[in-house]
DOSELO-110592 format. One record per residue: x, y, z of N, C-alpha, C in turn. Coordinates in steps of 0.02 Angstrom, whole numbers, plus 32768, in hexadecimal, padded with zeros to 4 digits. Atoms other than C-alpha are relative to their C-alpha. Example, Ala and Ser with C-alpha at 12.3 -4.5 7.8 and 13.67 -1.06 7.14 Angstrom:
REM residues 2
802D7FC5800082677F1F8186802D803C8000;7FD67FC57FFD82AC7FCB81657FD980378025;
This chain:
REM residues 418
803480317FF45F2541557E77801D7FC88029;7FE480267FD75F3940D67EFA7FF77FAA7FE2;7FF7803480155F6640237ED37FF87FCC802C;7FF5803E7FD15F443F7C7F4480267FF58032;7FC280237FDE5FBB3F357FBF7FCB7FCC800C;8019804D80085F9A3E827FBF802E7FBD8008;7FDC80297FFC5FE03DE17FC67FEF7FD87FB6;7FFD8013803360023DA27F1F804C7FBE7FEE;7FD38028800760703D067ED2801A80187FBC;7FDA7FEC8022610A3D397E7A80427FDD7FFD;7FB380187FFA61A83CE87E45802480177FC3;7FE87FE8803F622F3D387DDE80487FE38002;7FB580177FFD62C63CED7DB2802880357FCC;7FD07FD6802C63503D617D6980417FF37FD9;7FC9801D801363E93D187D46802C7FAA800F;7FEA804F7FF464503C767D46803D80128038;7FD37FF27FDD64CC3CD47DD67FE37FF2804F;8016800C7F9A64AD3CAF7EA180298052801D;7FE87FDB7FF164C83D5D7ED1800B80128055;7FD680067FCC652C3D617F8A800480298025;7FE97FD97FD8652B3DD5800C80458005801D;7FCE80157FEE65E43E028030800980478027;7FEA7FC27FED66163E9380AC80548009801B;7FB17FF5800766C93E8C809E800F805B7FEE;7FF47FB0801167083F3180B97FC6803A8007;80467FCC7FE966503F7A80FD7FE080097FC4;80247FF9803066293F6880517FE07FC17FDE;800B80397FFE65B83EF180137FF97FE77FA4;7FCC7FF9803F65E83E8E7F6F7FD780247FB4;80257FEA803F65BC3ED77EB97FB97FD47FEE;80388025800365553E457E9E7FAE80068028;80347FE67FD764E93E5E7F2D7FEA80477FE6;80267FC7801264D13F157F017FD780047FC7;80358019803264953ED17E5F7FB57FFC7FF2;802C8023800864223E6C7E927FC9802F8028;80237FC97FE663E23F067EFF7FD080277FC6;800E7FE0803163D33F6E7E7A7FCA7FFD7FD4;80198046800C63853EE37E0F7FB0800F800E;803F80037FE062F93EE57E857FE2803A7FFA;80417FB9802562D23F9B7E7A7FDA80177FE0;80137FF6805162C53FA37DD57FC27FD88010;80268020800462543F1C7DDB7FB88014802E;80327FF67FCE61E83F5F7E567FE4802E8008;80337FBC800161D8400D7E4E7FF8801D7FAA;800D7FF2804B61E340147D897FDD7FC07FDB;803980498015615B3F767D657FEB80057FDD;80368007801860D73FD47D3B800F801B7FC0;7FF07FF68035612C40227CA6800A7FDF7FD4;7FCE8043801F619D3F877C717FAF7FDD7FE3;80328038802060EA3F257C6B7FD380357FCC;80257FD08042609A3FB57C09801480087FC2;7FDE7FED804361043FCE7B82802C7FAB7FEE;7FCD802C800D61563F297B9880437FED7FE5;7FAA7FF87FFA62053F387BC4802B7FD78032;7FD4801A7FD362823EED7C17803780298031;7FC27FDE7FF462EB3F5C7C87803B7FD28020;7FD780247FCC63933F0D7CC880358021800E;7FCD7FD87FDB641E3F3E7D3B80367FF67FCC;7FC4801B802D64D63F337CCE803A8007803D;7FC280037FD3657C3F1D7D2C801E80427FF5;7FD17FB1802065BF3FD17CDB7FE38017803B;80147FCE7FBD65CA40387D71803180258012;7FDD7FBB7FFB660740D37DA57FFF80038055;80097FFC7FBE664D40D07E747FE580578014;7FF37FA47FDB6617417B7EE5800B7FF98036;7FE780037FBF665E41B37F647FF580408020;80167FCA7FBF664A4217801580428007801C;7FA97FDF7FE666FE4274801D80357FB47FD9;7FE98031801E676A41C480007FE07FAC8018;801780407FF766F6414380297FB97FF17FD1;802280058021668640E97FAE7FC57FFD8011;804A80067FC865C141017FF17FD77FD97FBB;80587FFE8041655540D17F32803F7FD77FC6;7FFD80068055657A40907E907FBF80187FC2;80377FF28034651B40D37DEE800B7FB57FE8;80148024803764DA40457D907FE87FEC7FC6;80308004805964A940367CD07FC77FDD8015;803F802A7FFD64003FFD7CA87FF57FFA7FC2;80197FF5804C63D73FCB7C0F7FB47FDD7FE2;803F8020800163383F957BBE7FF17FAD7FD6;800380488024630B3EEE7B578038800C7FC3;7FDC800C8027637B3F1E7ACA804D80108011;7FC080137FEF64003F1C7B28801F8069800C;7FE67FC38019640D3FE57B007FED80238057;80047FE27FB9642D40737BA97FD3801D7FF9;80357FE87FF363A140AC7BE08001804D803D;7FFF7FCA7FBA63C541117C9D80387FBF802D;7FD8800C7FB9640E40E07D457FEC7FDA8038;802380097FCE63F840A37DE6802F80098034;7FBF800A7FBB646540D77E7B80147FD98033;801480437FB8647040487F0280438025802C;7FBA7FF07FCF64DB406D7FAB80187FDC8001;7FC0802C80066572400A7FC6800D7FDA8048;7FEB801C7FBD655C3FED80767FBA800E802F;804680137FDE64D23FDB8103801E805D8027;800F7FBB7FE26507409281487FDC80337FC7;80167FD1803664CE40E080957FAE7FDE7FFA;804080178007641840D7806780067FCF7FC2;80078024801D63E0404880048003801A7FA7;80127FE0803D63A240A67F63801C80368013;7FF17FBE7FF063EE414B7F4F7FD080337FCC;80527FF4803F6392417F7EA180107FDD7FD2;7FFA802B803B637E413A7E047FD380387FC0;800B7FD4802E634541787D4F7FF27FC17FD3;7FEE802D803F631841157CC67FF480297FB9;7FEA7FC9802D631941A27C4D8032803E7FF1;7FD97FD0800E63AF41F67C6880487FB88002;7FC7803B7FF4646E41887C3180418006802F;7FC57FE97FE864D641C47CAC803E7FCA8011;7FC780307FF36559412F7CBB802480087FB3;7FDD7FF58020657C41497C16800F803D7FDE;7FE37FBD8011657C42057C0E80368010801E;7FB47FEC7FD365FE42087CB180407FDD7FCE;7FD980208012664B417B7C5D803F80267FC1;80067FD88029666741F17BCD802A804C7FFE;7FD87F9D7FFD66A742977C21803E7FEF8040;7FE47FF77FC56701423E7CB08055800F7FEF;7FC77FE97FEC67B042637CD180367FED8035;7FDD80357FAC67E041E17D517FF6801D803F;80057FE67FAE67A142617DE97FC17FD18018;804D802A7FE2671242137E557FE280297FFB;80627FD18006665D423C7E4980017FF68055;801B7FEE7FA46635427A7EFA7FA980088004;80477FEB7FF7658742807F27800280388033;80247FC47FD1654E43247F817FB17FFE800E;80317FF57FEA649343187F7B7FE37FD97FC8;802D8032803363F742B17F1D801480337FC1;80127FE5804C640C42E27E54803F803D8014;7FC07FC6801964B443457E8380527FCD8006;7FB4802F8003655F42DB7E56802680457FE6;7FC27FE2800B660C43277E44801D7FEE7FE7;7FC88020801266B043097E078036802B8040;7FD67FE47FD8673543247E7A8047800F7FD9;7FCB7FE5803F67B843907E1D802A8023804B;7FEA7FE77FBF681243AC7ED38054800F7FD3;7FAB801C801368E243CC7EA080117FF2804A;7FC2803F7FC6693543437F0E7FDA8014803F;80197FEE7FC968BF43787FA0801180438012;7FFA7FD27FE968F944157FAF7FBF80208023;80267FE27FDD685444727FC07FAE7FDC7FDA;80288033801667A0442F7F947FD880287FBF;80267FEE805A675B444E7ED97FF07FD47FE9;80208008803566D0440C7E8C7FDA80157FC5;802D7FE38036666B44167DE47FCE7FBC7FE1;80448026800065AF43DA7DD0800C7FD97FCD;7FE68026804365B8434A7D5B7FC880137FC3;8023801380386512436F7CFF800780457FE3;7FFD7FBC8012653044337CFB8047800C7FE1;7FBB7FD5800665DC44377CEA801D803C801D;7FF57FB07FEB65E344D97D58802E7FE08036;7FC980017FB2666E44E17DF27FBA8006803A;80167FF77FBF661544BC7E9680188029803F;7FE77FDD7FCB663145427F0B7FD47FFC8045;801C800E7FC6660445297FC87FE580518028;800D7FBF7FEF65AB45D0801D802B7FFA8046;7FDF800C7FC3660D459280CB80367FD47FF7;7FD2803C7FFB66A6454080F47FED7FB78013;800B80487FDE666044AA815A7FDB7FE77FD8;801F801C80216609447F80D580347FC77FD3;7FB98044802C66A4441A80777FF97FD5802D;800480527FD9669A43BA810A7FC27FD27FFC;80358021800365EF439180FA7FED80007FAF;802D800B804A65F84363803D7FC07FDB7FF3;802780208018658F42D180447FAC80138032;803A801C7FF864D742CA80607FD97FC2800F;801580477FEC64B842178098800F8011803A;7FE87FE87FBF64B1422981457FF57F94801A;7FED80287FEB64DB419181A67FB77FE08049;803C80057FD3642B416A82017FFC7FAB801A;801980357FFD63EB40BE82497FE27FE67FD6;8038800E802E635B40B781DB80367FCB7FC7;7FE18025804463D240968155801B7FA98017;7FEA80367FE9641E3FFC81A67FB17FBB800B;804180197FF3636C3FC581C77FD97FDB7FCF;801E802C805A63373FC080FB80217FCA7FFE;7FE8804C801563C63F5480E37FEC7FBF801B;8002804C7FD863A13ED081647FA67FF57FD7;80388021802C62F23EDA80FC7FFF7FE37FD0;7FED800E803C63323ED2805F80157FC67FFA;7FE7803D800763953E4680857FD47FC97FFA;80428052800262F23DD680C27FE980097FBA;80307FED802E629D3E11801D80467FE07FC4;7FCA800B8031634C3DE17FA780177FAA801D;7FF080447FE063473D197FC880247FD57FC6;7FC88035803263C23C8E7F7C7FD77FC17FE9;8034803D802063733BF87F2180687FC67FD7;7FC8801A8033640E3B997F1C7FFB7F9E7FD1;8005803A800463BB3AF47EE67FFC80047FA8;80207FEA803063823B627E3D8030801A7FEA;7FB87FCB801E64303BB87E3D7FD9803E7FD6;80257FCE801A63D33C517E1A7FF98036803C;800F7FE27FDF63A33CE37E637FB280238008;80467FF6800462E33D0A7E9F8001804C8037;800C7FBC7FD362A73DB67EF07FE07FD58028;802C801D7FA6623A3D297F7080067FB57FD5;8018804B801362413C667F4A7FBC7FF57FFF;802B80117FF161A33C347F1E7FBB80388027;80197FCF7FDB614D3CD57F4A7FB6800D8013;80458015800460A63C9D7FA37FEA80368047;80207FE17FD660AD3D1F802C802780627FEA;7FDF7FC3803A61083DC27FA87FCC803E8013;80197FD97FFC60B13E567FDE800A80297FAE;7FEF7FD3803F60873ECA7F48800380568013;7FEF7FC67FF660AE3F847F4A7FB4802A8014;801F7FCB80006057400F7F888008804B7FE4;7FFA7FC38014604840A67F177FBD80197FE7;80257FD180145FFA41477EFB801580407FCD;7FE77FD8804C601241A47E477FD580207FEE;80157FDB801D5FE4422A7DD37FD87FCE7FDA;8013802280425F6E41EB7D49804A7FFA7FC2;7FD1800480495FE5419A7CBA8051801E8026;7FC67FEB7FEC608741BE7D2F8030800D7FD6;7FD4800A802D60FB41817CB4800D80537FB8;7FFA7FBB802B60C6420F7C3F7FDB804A801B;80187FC27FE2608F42957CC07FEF80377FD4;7FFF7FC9803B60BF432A7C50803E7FEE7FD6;7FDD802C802C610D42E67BC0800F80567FCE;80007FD48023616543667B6A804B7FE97FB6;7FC68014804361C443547AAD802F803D7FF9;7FCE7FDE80166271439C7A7D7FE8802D7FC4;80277FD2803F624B44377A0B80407FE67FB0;7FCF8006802762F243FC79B57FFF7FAF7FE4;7FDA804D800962EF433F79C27FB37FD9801A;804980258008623F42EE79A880027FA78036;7FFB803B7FE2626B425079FF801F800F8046;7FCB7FE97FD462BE42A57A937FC38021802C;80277FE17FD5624042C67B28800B80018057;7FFE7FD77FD96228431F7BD77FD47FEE803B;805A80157FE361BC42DD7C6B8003804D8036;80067FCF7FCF618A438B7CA1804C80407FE4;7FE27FBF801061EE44457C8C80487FF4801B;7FC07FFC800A629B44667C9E80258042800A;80017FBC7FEA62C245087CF3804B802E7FD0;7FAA7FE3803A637645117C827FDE80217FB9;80247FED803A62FF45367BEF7FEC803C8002;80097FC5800162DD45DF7C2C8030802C7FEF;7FD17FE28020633D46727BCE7FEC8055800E;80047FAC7FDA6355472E7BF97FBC800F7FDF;80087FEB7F9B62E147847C5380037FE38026;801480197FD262C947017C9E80417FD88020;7FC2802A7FEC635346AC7D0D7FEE7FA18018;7FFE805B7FF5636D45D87D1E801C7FFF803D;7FDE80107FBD63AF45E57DD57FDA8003802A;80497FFD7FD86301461B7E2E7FC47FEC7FDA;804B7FFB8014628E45D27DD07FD67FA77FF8;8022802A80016268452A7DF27FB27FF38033;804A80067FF861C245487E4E7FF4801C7FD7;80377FF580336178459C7DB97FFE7FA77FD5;80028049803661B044FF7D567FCC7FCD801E;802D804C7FD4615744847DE37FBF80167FE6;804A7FDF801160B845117DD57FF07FEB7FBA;7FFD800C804060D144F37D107FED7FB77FFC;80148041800D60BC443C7D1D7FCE7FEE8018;804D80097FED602A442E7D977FC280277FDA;80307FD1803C5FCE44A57D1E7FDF7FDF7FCB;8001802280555FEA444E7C747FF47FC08022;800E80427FFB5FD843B17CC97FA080048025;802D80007FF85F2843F67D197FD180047FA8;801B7FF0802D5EF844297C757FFE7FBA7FCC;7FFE802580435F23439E7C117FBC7FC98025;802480317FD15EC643237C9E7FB180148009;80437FFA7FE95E2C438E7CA67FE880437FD4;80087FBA80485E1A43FD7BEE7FD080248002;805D7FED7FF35D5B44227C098014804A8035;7FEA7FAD7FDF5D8444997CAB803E8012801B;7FC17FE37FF55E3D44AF7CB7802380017FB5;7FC27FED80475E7344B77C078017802B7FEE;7FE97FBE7FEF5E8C455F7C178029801B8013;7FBA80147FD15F1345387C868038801B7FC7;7FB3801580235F8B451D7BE77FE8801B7FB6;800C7FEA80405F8C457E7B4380327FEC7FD8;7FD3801F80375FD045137ACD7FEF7FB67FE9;8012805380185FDF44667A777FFD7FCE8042;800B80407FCB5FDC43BA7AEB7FD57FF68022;802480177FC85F7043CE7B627FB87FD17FE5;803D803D80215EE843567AE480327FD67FDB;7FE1803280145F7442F97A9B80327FCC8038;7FE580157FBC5FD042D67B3F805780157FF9;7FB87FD28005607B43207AE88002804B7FF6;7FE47F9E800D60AB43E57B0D803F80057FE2;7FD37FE78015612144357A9B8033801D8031;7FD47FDE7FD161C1446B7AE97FFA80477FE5;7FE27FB8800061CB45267A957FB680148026;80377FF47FDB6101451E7ADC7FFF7FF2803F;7FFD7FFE7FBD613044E67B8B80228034800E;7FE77FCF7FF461A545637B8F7FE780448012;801B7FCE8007613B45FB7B6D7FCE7FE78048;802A800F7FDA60C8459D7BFE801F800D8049;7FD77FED7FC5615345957C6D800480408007;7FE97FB37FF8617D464E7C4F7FCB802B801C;80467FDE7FED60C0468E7C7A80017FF0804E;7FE580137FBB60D446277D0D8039802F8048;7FD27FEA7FDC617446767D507FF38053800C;80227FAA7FD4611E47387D4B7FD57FF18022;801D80037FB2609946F97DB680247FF4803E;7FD780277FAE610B46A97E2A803A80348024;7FDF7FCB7FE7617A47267E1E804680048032;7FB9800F7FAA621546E37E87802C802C7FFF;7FAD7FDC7FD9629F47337EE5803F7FDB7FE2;7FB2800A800C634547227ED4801C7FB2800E;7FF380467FE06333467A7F347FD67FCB7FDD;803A8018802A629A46487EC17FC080188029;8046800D7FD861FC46167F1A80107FED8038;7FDE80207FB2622145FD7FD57FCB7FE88023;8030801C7FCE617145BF801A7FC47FFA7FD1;804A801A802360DC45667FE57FC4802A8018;801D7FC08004608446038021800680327FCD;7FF77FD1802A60CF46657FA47FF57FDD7FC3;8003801C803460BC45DB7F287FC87FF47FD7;80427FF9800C600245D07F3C7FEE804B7FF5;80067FA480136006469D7F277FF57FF47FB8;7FE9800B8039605346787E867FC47FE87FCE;803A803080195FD845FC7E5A7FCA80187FEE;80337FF280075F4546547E7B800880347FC2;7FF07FC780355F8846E57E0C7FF17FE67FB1;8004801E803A5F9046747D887FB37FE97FD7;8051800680145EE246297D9C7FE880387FF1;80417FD57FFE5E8346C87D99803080117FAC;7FFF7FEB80315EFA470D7CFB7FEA7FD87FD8;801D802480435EAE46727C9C7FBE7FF08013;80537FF780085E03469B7CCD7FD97FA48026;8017802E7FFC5DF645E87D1B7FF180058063;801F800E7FB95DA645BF7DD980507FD78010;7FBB801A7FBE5E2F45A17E5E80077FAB8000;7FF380367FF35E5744EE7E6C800E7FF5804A;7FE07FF07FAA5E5C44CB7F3680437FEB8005;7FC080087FE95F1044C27F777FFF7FD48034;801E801E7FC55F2544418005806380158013;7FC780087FE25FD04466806E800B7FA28012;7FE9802C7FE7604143CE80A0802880138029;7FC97FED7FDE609543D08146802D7FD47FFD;7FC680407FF4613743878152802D80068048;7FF180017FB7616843A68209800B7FBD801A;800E803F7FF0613442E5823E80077FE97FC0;8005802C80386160425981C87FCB7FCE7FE1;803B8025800860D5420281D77FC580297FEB;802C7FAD802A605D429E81C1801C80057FB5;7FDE7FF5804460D542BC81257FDC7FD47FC4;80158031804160A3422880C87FB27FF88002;804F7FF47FF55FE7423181087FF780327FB9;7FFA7FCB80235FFE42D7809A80127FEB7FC5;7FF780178050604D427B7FFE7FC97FD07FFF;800E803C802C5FEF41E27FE37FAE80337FFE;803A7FBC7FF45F4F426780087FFA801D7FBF;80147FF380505F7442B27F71800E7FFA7FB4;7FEF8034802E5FB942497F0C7FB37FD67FF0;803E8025800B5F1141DA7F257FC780417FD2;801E7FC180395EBC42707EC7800C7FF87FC8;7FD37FED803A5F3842697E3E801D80377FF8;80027FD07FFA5F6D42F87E708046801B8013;7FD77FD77FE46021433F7E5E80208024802D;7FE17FF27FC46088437D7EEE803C803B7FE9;7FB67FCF800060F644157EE7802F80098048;7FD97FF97FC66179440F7F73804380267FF5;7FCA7FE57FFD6206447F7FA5803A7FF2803F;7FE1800F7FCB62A544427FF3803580328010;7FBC7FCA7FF2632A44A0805D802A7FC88016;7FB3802D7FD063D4445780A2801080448031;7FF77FD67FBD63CD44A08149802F7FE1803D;7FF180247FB56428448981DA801D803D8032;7FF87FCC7FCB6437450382837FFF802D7FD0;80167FC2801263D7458882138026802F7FBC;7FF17FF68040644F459881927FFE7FD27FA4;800C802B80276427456480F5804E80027FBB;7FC68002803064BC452580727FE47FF47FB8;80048002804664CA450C7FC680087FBB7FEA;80128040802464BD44577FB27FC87FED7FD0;802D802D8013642444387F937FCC8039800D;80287FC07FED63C244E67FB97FBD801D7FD1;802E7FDC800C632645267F9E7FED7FC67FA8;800B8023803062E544B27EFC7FBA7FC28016;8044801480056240447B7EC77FF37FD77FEB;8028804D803361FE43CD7E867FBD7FF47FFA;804880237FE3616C43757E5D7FE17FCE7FFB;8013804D7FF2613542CF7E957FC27FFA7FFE;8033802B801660D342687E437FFE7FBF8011;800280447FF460EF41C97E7D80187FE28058;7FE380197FAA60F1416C7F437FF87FC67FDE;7FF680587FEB612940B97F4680047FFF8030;7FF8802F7FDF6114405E7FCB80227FAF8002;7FF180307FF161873FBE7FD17FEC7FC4802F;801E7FFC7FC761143F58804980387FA88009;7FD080277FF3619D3EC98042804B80168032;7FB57FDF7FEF62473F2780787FD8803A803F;800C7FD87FE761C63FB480BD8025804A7FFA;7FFF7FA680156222404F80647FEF800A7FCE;80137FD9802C61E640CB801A801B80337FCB;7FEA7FD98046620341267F657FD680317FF7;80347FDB803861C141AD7EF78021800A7FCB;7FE87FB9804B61C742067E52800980397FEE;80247FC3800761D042A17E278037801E7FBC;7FDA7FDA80496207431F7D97800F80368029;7FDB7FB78009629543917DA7804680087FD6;7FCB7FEF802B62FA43DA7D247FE17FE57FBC;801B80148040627B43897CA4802B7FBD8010;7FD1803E7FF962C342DF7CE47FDA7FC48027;802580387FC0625B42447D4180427FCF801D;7FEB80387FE962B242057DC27FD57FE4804F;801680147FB7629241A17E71802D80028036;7FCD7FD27FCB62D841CA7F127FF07FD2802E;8013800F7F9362CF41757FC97FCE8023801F;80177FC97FE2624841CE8020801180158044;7FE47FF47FAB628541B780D7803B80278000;7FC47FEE8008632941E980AB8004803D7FDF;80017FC1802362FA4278803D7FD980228042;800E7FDE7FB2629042BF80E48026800F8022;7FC2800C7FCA62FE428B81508045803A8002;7FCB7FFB7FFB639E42CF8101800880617FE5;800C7FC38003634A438280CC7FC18019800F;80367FDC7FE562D74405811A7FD880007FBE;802D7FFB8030624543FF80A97FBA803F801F;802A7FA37FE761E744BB80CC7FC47FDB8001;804D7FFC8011613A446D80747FFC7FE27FD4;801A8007803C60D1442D7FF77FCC80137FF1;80377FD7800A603D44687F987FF77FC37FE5;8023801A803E5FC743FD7F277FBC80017FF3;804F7FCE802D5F1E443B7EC37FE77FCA7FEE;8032804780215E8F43C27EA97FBF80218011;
């Protein structure tokens, strides 16, 4: 659903610190990244914080990453009003890295690395894929995924060279010099304000699912307090394989989330509990997911096209006896077309399944290959002027860059049903 942009008066004061832009060393100082950070939070996680009434704040605990031996990000704790961890927020370290990289406020990863590390660096390879670098003495290059724990193997050599995924664009240099006008000093207040006095503060532009926050809200079958925004393709167990199957999972969530949103003529969609309480059982998403994945039926690679995804789809509709839901393609060729295509159906309320590749001259690698999400959420920043989203993958909400997520991988397509 689409939200205002407006000119509204806002002043927030955060702390009793004057936080400093310092680029000593191309990097600019902790403080400043802070106060970056800071602002995100505040901006693209509002409408939650004022719903439930929370406080999120940045913490100094931070975890550096790096691109081969140079630092590009820091993870940052977040914690909520009681002081307790909540999620993350990645900020870049320098005006060649993108501003935001992702963030989470439901998953603790600063103090899970914190936890397993081993003194190697976290390398970033791609959005939602960190490493550890377990190299001996440089000899040859070995990593292992930090959230899987599995060894990262590369399908090509030139790919070690191209560990990182931040690609080194203008654009990026561009946010910052926004960011900066939008991150102003109040040193009369010794404080720090996202705008002094904020009488010309643009407010955000977004377009969301109904109830974003709890899209598809799914509970731990083990751990009652322990929930899921959306499926989790690791949850699948022989026949079925967890390596091709995150478009059934995306199909699985636009389903149960049609059904729960519209019970009368899609409830049909979802045979099981939640869809009238607004919580699905995990051993009942499961069995939802699994129905899912024989219509869809993937290859070896999964689902490789939102042609084959809407196949899938339809298969599904007719075995539950319900009327087709129309499909609308999104192109992503043009960037500007692209987002025509999200906020489009987003203003619906309407789920987005997208599939990305990491392509380059026709071969595709194993960074970041073939994998399905689904966004629920466009921000618009109409202060700084970049753009965010949300989306669930892995049963996880996080937010991403959207220019930079385009930008930095071929994106085949999207589908979304309204």
């Amino acid at each position: 659903m689409k939200r205002f942009s407006g000119l509204v008066l806002v002043v927030i004061l955060l702390s009793s610190t004057i936080y400093a832009k310092d680029n000593t060393a191309n990097n600019f100082s902790i403080d400043y990244l802070m106060s970056v950070g800071q602002y995100y939070i505040d901006s693209f996680y509002a409408s939650e914080q004022n719903t439930y009434n929370e406080n999120y704040t940045i913490s100094e605990e931070r975890i550096p990453v790096y691109s081969e031996n140079n630092i590009i990000a820091y993870i940052f704790r977040v914690n909520n009003k009681n002081n307790d961890e909540i999620g993350y927020v990645m900020v870049g370290s320098n005006e060649n890295s993108p501003v935001i990289l992702e963030a989470s406020m439901e998953e603790k990863l600063v103090s899970y690395i914190e936890s397993e590390h081993n003194n190697e660096n976290v390398i970033y390879i791609a959005p939602l894929k960190l490493a550890y670098d377990i190299s001996y003495k440089g000899i040859s290059k070995n990593y292992r995924n930090i959230r899987t724990k599995e060894k990262i193997d590369f399908k090509y050599s030139e790919d070690s060279d191209k560990i990182s995924r931040v690609e080194l664009n203008e654009k990026n240099k561009e946010n910052w010099k926004l960011v900066d006008k939008v991150i102003e000093l109040d040193n009369n207040l010794n404080t720090f304000s996202h705008n002094v006095f904020l009488d010309t503060y643009l407010s955000p532009t977004v377009y969301e699912v109904d109830d974003e926050i709890n899209f598809v809200k799914i509970q731990d079958s083990s751990d009652s307090s322990k929930y899921y925004y959306g499926g989790d393709q690791s949850w699948f167990s022989s026949p079925y394989t967890t390596s091709n199957s995150c478009g059934a999972v995306a199909a699985a969530n636009i389903t149960a989330y049609n059904a729960k949103r519209y019970p009368s003529a899609y409830g049909d969609l979802y045979n099981g509990s939640g869809k009238d309480t607004g919580i699905f059982s995990q051993n009942n998403f499961i069995s939802h997911m699994e129905k899912l994945y024989d219509c869809m039926d993937p290859g070896l690679i999964g689902v490789p096209s939102c042609s084959e995804f809407k196949s899938g789809m339809s298969d599904y509709f007719n075995d539950c006896l319900v009327c087709t839901l129309n499909a609308f393609d999104i192109n992503t060729s043009r960037y500007d077309v692209f987002i025509e295509g999200v906020t489009e159906g987003l203003s619906h309320g309407a789920p987005i399944a997208f599939i990305f590749w990491d392509a380059e001259n026709g071969s595709v690698s194993t960074d970041f290959s073939f994998h399905w999400i689904t966004m629920t959420k466009y921000y618009k920043d109409n202060n700084s002027e970049i753009e965010y989203f949300a989306c669930s993958s892995w049963g996880t909400r996080y937010s991403l860059p959207l220019y930079d997520y385009w930008w930095s991988y071929y994106i085949e397509g999207g589908v979304y049903y309204w």
